[in-house]
C-alpha positions as CSV (number, residue, x, y, z in Angstrom):
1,X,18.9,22.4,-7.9
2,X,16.3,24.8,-6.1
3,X,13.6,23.2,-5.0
4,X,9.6,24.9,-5.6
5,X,8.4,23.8,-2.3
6,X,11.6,25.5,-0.2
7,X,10.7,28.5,2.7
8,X,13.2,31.7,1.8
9,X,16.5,31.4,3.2
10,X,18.8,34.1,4.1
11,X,22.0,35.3,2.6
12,X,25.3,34.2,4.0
13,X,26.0,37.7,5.1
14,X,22.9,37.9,6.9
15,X,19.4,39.7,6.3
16,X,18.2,42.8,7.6
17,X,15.9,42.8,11.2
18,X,12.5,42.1,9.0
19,X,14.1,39.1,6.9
20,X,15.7,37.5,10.0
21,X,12.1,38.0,11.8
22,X,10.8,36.0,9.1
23,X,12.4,33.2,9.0
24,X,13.1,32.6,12.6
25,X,9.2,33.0,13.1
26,X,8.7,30.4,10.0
27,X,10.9,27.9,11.9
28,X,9.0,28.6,14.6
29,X,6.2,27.6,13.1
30,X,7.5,24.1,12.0
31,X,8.5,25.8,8.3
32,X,12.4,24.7,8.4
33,X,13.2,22.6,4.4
34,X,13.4,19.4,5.5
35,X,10.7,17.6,4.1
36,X,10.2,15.8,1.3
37,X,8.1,12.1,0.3
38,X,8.7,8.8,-1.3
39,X,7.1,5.9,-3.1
40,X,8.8,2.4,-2.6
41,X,9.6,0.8,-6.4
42,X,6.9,-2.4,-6.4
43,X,8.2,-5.9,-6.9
44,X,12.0,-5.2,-5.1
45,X,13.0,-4.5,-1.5
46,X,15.0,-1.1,-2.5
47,X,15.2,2.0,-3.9
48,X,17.4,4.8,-3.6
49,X,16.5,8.3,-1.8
50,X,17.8,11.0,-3.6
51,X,17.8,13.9,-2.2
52,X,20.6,17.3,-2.5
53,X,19.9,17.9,1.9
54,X,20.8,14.3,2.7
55,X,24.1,13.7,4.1
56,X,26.5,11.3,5.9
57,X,25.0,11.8,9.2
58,X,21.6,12.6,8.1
59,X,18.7,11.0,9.9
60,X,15.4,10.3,8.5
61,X,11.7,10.0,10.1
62,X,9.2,9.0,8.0
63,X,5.2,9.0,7.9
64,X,3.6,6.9,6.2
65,X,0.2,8.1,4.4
66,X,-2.2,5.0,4.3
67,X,-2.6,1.5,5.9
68,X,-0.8,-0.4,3.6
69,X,2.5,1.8,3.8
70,X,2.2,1.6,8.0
71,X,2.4,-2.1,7.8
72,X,5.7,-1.4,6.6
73,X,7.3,0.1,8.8
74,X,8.8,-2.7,10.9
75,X,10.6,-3.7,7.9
76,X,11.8,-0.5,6.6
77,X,15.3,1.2,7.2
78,X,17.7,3.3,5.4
79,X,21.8,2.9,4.9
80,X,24.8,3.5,2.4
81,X,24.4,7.4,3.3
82,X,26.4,9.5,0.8
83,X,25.8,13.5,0.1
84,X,22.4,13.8,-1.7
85,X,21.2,10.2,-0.8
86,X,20.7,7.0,0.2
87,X,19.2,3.9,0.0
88,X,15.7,2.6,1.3
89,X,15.3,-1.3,1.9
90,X,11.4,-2.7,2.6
91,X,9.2,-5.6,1.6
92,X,8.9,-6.7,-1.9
93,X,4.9,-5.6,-2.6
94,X,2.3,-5.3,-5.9
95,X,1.7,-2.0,-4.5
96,X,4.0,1.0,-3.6
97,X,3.8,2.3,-0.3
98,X,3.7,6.0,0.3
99,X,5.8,7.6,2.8
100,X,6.5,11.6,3.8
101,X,9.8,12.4,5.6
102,X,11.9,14.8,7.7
103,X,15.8,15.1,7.3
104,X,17.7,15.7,10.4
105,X,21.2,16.5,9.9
């Protein structure tokens, strides 16, 4: 599924010199498709991540976007990696916490 939010990517067989200027300056610049954001699932202590750029080895960074959700993050870690997601265990809250991400790997 293509995502709305994705920087333009090159073909397999490569790009000519203005295409490949453009997307080595983008990642440059920070611009690389490997963000995305969650909400945890209120009242349980786990959700699952899906995502198609998560993958076995994948690591993930999050951020989280208000108080509440920084509180968290002692308590929050991922596991049970599999190719397009995983699963995210926290707290059990009346609120969902909001959370950004990067995806290494």
């Amino acid at each position: 599924m293509a995502r709305s939010d994705m920087y333009r990517k090159l073909a397999w067989t490569g790009g000519d010199p203005r295409q490949v200027a453009e997307i080595v300056n983008n990642l440059v610049e920070g611009k690389s498709n490997n963000t995305g954001s969650f909400s945890t699932t209120t009242f349980t202590t786990s959700s699952t991540l899906t995502d198609e750029r998560i993958g076995v080895n994948s690591v993930i960074v999050i951020m989280p976007l208000d108080s509440n959700s920084a509180a968290e993050l002692a308590s929050i870690y991922f596991d049970s990696f599999t190719q397009g997601s995983c699963t995210v265990h926290y707290g059990n809250h009346a609120a969902a916490r909001n959370y950004r991400y990067i995806i290494v790997g």
